[in-house]
N, C-alpha and C positions, 0 to 999 in steps of 0.2 A: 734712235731706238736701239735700246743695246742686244746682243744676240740672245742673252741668256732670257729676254722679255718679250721676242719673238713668238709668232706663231710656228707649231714646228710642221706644221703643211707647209709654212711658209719659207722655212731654213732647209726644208728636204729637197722641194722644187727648186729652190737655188744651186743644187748639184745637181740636177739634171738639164738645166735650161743651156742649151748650146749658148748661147749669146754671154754668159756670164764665166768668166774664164777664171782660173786656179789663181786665191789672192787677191779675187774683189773682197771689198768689205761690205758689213751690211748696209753702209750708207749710202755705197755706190748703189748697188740692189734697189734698194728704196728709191732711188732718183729713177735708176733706170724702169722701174716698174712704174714709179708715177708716168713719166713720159710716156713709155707706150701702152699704158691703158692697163693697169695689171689684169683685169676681169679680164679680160679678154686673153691674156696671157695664160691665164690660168687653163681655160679650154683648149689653147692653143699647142700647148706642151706636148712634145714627143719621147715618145721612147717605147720601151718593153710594154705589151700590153698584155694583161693574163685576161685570157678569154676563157667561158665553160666553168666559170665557178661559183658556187653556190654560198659557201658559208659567209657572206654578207648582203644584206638585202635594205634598200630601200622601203618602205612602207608607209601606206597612209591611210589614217585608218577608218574603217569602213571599206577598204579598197574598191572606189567609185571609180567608175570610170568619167562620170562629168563631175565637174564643180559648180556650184553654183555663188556667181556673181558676189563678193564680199562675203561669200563663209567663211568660217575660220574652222582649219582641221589639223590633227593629230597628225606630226610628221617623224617618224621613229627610223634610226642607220641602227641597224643591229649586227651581233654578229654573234653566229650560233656555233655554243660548246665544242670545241676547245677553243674554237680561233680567239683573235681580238686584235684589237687598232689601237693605236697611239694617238692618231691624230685625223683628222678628215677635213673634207671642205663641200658644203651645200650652197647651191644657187637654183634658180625656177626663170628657165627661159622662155619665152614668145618662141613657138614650132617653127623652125627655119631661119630664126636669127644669130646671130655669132656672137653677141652677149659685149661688146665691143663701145659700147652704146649704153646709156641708162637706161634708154625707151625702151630695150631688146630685154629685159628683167620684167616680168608679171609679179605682180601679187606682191605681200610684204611676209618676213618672218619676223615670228616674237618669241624672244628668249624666256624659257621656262625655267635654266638655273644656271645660273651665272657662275655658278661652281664649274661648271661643264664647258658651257658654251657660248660665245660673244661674236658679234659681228666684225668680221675683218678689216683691220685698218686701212688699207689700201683701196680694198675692194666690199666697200658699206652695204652691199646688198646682200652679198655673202655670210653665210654663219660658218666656223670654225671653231676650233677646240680652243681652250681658256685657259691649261697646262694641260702640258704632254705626258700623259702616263696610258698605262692598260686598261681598256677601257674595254665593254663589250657592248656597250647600247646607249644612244643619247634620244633628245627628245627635243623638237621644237614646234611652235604654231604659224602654219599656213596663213594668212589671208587671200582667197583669192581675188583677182583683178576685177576692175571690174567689166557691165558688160560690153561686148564688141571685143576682144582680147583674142579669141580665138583657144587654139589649144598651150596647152603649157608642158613642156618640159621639164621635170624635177632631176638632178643630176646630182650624184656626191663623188668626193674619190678618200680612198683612203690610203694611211700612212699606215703599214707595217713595219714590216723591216725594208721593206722598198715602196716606193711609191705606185698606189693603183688607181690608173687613171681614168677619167672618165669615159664611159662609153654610150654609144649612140645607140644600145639595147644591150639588154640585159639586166641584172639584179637591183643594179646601182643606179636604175634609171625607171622613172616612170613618167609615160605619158595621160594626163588627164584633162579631158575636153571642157569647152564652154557647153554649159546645158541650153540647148536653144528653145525657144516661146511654147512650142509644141509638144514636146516633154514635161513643161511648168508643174508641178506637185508629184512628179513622179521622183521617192526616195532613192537617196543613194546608197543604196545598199547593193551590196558583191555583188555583182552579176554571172559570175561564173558559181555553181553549185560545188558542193564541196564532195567529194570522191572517196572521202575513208570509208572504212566497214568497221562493224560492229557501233559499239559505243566507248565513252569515255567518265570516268567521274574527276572531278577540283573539286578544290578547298579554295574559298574568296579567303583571305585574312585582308581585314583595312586596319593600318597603324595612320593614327592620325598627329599630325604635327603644326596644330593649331593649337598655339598658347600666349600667354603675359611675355615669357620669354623671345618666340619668335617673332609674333605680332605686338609690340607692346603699344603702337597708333590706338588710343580709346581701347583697348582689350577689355571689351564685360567679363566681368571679374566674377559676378554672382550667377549667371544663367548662361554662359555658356557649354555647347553640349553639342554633339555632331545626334539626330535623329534615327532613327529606327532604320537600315538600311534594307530596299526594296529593289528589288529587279525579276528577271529571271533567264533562262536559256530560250531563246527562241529561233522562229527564223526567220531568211530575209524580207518574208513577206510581213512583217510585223516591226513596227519600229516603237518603243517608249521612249526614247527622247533624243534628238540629234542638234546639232549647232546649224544654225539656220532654219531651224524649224520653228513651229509655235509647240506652247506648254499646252498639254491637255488638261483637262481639269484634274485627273490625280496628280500631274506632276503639279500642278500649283498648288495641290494641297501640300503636299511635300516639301515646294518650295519656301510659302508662304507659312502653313504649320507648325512643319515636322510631321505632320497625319499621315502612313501610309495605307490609310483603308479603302479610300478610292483608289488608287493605283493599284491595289491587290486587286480589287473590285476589276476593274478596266485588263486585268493581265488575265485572270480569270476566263473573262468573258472572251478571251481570243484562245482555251481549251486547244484548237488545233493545231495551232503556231507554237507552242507554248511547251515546251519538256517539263521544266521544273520552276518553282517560284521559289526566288533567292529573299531569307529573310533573316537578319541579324537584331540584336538588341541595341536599343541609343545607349548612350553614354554620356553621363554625365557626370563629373563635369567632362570636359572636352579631347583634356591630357590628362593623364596619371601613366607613372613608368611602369614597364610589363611586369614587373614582381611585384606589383601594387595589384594590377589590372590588365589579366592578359586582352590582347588583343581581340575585337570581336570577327567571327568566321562565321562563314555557312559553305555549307556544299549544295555543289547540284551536279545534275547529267546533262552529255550531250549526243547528240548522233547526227549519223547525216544530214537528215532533214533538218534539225537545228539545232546549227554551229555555232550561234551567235552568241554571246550573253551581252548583257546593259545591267545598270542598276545605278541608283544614286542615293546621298542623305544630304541631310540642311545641314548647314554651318549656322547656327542659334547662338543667339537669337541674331537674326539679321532680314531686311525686306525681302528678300526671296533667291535665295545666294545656296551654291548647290555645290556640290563635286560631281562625279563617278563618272564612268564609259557608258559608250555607246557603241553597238555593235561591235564589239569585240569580237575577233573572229578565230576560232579557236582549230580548225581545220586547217590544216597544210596543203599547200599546191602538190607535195607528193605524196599526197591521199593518207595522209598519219595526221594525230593528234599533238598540236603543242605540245611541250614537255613545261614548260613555265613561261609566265606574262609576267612583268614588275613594271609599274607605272605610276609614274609620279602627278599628283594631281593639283591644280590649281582650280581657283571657284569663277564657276559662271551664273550669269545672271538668266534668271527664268523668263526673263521681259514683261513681269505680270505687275512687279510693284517697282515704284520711281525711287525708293528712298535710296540716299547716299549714307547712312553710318548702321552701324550694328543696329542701330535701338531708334532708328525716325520713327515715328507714327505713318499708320499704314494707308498708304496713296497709292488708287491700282492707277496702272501704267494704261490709257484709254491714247487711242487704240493700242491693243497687246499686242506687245516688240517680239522680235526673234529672238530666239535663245542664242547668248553670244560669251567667247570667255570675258571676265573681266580682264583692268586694264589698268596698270596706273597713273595712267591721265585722264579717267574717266571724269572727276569730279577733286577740288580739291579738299574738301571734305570727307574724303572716303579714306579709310585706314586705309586702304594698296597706295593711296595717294602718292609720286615722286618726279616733284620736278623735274625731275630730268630724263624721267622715262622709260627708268630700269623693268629689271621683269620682275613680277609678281614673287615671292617667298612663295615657295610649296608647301600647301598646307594640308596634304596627305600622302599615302604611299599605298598602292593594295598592290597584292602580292598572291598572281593566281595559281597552282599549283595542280598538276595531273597528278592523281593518288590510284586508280585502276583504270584498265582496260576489259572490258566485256567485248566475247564473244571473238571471230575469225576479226585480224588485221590485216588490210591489207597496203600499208604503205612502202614506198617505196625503195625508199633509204630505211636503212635497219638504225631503229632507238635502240638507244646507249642507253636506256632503263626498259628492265624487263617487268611491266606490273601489270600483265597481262591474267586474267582468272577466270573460272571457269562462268563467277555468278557475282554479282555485285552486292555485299550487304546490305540490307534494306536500309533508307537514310533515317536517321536515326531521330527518335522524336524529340525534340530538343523546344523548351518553354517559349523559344521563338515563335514557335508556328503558332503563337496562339493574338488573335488579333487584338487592338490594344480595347475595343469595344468590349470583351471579354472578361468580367472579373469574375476571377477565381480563389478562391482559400488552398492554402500550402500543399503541398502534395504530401498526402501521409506516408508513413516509415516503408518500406517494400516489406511484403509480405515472406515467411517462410516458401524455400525453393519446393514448385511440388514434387522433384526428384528427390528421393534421398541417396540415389548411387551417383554413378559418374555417368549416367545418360542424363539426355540436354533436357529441363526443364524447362516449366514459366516461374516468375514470380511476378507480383504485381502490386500496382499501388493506385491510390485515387483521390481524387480532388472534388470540392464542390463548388456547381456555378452561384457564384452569388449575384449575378446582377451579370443580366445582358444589355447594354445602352442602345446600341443599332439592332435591332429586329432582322433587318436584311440580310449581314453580315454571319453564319453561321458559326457557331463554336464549337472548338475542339472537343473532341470523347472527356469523358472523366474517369476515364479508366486506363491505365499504361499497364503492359505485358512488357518483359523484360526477361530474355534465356538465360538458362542458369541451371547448375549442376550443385549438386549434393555436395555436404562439408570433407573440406579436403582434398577437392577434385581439379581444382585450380591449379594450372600449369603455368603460371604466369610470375608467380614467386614473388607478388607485391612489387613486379616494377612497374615501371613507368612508362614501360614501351607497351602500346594500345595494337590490341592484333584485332583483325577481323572474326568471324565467326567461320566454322570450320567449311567450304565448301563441300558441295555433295561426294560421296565417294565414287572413284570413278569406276566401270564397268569389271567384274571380275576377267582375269587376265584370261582363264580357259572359260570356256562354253563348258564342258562335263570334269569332271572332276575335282580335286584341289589346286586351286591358285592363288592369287594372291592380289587385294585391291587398294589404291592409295586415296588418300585427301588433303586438300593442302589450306592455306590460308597465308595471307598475306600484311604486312606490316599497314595500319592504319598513321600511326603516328611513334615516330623515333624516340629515345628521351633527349630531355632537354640539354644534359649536359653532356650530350654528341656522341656516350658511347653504344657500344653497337648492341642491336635486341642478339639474347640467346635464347631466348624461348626456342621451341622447333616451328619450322614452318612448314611440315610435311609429317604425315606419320602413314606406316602400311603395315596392313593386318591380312592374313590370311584368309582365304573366302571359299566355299564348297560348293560346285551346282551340279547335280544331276550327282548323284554318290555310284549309280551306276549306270556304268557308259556302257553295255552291252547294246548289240544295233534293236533288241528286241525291248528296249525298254522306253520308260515314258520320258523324250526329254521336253524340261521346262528351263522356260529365264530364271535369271536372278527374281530373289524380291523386290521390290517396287518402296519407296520411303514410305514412312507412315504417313499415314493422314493426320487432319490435325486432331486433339481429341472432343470428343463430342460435347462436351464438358466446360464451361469457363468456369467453375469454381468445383470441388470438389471431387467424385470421383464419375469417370466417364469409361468411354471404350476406342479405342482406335484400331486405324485397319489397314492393311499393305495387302499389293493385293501382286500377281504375275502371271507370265503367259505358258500356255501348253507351245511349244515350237513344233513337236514331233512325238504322235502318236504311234504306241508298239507297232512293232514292222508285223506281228503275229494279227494284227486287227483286234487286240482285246483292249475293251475300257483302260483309257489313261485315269490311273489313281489318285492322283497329286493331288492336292489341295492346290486349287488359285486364289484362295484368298484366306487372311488369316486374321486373327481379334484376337487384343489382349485388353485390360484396364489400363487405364490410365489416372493420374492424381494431378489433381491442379490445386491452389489453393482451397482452405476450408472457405465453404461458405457465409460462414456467418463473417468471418472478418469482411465481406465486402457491405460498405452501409446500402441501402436502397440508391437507385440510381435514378433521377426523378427529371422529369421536364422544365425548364423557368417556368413559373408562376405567368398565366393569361393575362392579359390584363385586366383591370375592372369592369363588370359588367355597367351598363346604364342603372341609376339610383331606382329602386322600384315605385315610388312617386312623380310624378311632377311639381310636387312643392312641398316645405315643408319635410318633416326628417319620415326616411327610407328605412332600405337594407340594399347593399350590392355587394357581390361573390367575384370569386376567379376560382380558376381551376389550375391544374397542372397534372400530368401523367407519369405512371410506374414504366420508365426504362429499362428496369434490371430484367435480367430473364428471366423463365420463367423457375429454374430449380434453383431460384436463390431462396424460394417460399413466400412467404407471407411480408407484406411490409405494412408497419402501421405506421406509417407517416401520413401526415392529413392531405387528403388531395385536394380537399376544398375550403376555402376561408371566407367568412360573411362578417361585414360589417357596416356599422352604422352610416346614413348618409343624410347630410344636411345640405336641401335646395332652396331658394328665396322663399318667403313665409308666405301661403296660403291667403288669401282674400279671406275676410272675415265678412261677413253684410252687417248692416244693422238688423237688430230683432227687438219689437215693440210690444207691450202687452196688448189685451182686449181693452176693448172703448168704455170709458165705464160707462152709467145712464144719464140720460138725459138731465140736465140740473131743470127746476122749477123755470117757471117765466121769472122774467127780472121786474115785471112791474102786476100791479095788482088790476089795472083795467088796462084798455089800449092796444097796443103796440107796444111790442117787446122782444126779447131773445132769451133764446136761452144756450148753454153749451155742456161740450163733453170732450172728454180728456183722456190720454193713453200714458205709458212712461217706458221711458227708453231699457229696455234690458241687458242689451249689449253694442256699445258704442262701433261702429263700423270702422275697421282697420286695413291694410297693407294692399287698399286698395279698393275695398268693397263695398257695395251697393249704401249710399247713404241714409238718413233717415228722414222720412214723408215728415206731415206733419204731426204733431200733438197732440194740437187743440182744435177743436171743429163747432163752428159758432150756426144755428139755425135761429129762423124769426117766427116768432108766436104771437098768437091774439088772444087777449081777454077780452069779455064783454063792454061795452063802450060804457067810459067814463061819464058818470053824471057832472050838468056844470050846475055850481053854488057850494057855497062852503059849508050849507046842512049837510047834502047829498054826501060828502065825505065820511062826514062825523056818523051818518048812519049806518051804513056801507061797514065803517069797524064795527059798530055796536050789534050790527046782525053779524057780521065774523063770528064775533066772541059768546053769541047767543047760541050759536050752529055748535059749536065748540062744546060750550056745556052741556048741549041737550045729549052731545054724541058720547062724551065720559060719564053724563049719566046713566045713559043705555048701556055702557060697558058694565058698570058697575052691577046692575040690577043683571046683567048675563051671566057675570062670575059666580054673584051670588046664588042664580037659580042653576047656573052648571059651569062647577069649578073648573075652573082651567091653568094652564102651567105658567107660573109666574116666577120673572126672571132679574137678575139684576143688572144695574146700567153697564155699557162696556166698559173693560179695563183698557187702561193706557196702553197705547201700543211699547212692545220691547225696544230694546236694542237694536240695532240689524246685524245680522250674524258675520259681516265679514264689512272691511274699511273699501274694500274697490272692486271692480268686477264683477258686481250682481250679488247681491246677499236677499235677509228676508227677513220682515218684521210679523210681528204676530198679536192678536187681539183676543182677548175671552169675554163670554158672557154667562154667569154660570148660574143655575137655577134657583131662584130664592125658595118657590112652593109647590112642590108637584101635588096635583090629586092623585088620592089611591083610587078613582076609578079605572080601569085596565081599560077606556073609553080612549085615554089619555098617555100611550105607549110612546110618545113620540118626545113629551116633552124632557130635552135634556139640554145640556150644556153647548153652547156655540163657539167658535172657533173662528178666526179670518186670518188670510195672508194674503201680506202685499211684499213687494220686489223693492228693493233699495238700495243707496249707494252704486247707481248702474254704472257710472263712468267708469274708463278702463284705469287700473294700475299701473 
């Protein structure tokens, strides 16, 4: 191996190792280190050792004190501003062994970038540097041992300008145990509590570098897209997702989706644990360059209590493949706040779904696996896929970032950034915070400033909910305020450089008389093309308390801020108010005013539309079958001096349920027909007709026809007895229309003509109606005779349904 292709841990320790004398070469080296064990040599190494120093540290993150059996964990040598290393060397020993041995090496490392870092040729268990330059922080992955192993030793040394070597405590060393049976489910999170004061705010930015370019193995060309990024600051008692653990159901939503609504849900609902919830926009597609598509950021807080942040998004489409941290710990062991985290990220699997390529069809994983990084030898199917074992292409980078300090600090070592302030700007409401269950219409134009001077107004703007899909999920205001000063008033000169909002002013300098009081504000964000903001960042103004400082007069405080005004849209009143300190030494009434009103102006009212409720959902149909009516409701949000709003608060419409049971319906029976025979034994019958045929279920129809038995007088036997039987008929007959005749004649009565043909029936289906006349041929003019007039009949027809 030639020197120039050496590791330079490896060609530094070569000047240091007594055994190896002025004018070996590196072949010699290389023999002599294979023979006597270089691993071993490596620990074994004497010389200068620097003790007491801080600016390089070992880390692993989550800073657990056990491990548990086959996790795999974040292993980071760093080395904090200004220092840095050229080269180093990491191994993970069995507590009390000399490293001399293979067996004496726990756990395995995996290379995260091979730009960086490679396993040492002599010494395979080892990671080292891949070339020797200035470097200030590498990164690799843990597996640990597994169980029965005992505790493990994690060692590195580094190459300066002189060799630093390893130590048996201190920065450069951490020791972490086997989690024994009895402990089982108990998370590894920090166990020492974190000791800063005040608070802190970051900036998450994730640049992501998943593409065709880097990943070209199967690259989805048309859907891929990193998902909505979700986490938040919490603390150790609260864990959203770790290696080695199982996926909750939001992160499988996330996993398996891209949906952060259940993990918002589930973050939510730990309120105590919980400072801020971190939330970014997806991206789609997956890459596009930062003058295309800046990168997506969120801010949050953190404080004592919780130090921690986690967050992660999908890599899409794919079975259930993730990035981000976990328990990220943002508190220093000398009670300060990080000043920056940069972390390069590779994707792990959720253990919820089996598939191996971007785009398998979805197979959950029964029983659900631990969440573990990928690999690539996991499957030879899988784009990480490489025979031979390398590590995984990084296919993100977030980049955390300290932007303020709130309240008294108190660490240890003094930061080399002063962004320390009195009040933290409120975080800013940004179209993230609104959940993806939320549809909303564009946010209208902002409204005129209600300030017309150079005091701090509102403006504001509004949106409307169009559609809520989750009910449970609550949606954001449809209303944004936004501060803002009158034309002209702007100190900012249209750059680029983002300042915060003015902090309060602080306490006038004298208690009585004139003095003088300052306020300041602080840089949000620099411009982009690096040079430096000139805006001010401090201005001071003259201040007056008490105009007379004789001992016999009334002193008072400063005034107190305004309140806010009473007002959201048009004109209102506000009010500051302060204290008496010190009543006349004479005993007479302090005169001061302690509270004071002016008007105030906020936008006009009519520019805000009505601010309304989503629409109820539909009442129950007002029938049970057959067509309705059903309503919703919804309510007036706006306050109450917005006026009148005539927007409909309720809506009624038609509703159509299965068709109504119709029964059968029959007319009346008609009479009785005649007997059917003229002596004897016989029948006779009667008859109904159907009016409405029985439909969508309803009561059928009876019968019809209805047959009874009748007797006439007995039949005579011989074939006279017949022939007589008519001839008396038809003699009965005449005698009877001659008795008619002779009645008319002696008292006229109304005579009428035969009936007419029944009509048409008025309709082809569904019950119509035919009709019959009988109209009067001869009335008498005796008034005896009042009745006789024209007749009329109707019958039902065409009953069958249409």
């Amino acid at each position: 191996m030639g020197a120039h292709l050496q590791p330079l841990a490896l060609r530094l320790l070569a000047l240091t190792f007594p055994l190896v004398a002025k004018g070996f070469s590196d072949e010699t080296l290389e023999k002599a280190a294979k023979s006597e064990g270089y691993c071993s040599r490596i620990l074994r190494a004497q010389g200068t050792r620097r003790e007491g120093y801080n600016e390089f540290s070992l880390r692993v993150e989550g800073d657990p004190e056990f491990y548990k059996p086959g996790n795999s964990y974040r292993v980071t040598l760093s080395a904090a501003t200004p220092a840095y290393f050229r080269g180093f060397t990491l191994i993970a020993l069995k507590e009390g062994k000399e490293g001399d041995k293979e067996e004496d090496h726990a756990g395995s490392f995996q290379i995260i970038d091979e730009e960086e870092t490679q396993f040492m040729s002599n010494c395979p268990v080892a990671v080292t540097e891949s070339t020797p330059r200035r470097r200030t922080r590498i990164q690799v992955f843990w597996t640990a041992p597994p169980t029965g192993t005992g505790c493990v030793i994690l060692k590195a040394s580094i190459v300066q300008k002189r060799i630093i070597y390893f130590q048996d405590e201190g920065s450069l060393t951490k020791k972490i145990c086997e989690q024994d049976a009895a402990s089982e489910g108990v998370t590894e999170k920090p166990i020492l509590d974190c000791c800063a004061c005040g608070t802190a705010k970051y900036r998450l930015t994730f640049y992501g570098n998943w593409s065709e370019k880097t990943h070209p193995k199967d690259f989805p060309r048309r859907t891929n897209h990193w998902s909505a990024i979700i986490g938040s600051s919490h603390s150790k008692n609260y864990i959203l997702w770790e290696y080695g653990g199982y996926a909750s159901e939001g992160v499988k939503q996330v996993a398996e989706l891209g949906s952060p609504v259940k993990m918002e849900e589930e973050i939510r609902q730990q309120s105590d644990e919980v400072l801020t919830v971190i939330k970014a926009k997806a991206q789609w597609p997956a890459w596009q360059p930062l003058n295309v598509r800046a990168a997506p950021s969120a801010e949050f807080s953190v404080d004592r209590h919780r130090h921690l942040m986690s967050f992660l998004t999908m890599l899409g489409p794919s079975p259930d493949w993730n990035v981000g941290l976990s328990a990220e710990d943002l508190c220093t062991k000398d009670c300060g706040w990080v000043q920056k985290v940069v972390q390069d990220l590779i994707p792990w699997d959720a253990g919820t779904d089996s598939g191996v390529t971007y785009e398998s069809p979805n197979k959950p994983t029964v029983p659900q696996e631990k969440i573990r990084p990928l690999t690539s030898l996991d499957h030879p199917q899988s784009p990480f896929y490489d025979p031979e074992g390398g590590s995984i292409k990084l296919v993100a980078r977030v980049v955390i970032e300290r932007i303020a300090r709130k309240g008294e600090q108190c660490n240890i070592v003094p930061d080399n950034i002063d962004d320390i302030v009195a009040d933290l700007a409120p975080e800013e409401k940004e179209e993230d915070d609104t959940p993806e269950t939320c549809i909303y219409s564009n946010w209208s134009p902002w409204s005129a400033c209600s300030s017309s001077t150079c005091e701090k107004g509102k403006r504001m703007r509004q949106r409307m909910l169009k559609a809520q899909l989750d009910l449970s999920v609550p949606c954001p205001d449809t209303q944004d305020f936004q501060p803002c000063m009158g034309p002209g008033c702007s100190d900012e000169d249209g750059s680029t450089c983002m300042m915060s909002d003015w902090i309060t002013w602080s306490p006038c300098s004298v208690s009585c008389g004139m003095g003088t009081r300052s306020r300041e504000r602080y840089v949000k964000q620099f411009p982009e093309d690096g040079s430096m903001c000139k805006v001010p960042t401090e201005e001071t103004e003259k201040c007056i308390v008490n105009e007379e400082c004789s001992p016999s007069s009334c002193l008072v405080t400063e005034w107190g801020e305004w309140d806010e005004c009473s007002a959201s849209c048009g004109t209102g009143m506000k009010r500051r108010h302060r204290m008496i300190k010190m009543t006349p030494a004479d005993g007479s009434m302090c005169k001061a005013e302690t509270t004071e009103a002016e008007k105030c102006m906020m936008p006009e009212c009519h520019t805000i539309p009505c601010l309304l409720s989503p629409w109820s959902e539909w009442s129950d149909c007002s029938v049970t079958c057959g067509k309705g009516m059903r309503t919703r409701q919804r309510m007036l949000k706006s306050a109450a001096e917005l006026g009148d709003c005539n927007e409909e608060l309720e809506q009624a419409e038609k509703c159509m349920l299965p068709e109504c049971p119709i029964d059968c319906e029959l007319t009346e029976w008609s009479q009785w027909s005649e007997c059917n025979t003229s002596c004897g034994k016989g029948h006779m019958i009667r008859t109904r007709m159907i009016k409405i045929e029985p439909q969508f279920g309803g009561t059928a129809c009876p019968e019809t026809v209805q047959r009874s038995k009748c007797r006439v007088r007995k039949c005579l036997r011989g074939p006279g007895m017949e022939k007589r039987r008519w001839k008396e008929a038809r003699e009965k007959r005449r005698s009877e229309q001659a008795k008619k005749n002779i009645d008319s004649e002696q008292y006229p009565v109304c005579r009428l003509k035969p009936w007419t043909a029944w009509t048409e029936c008025s309709t082809l289906c569904g019950g119509g109606i035919q009709e019959r006349y009988m109209m009067v041929k001869k009335r008498s003019k005796s008034t005896q005779f009042t009745s006789c007039k024209d007749k009329k009949e109707l019958r039902a027809c065409n009953v069958h349904p249409c």
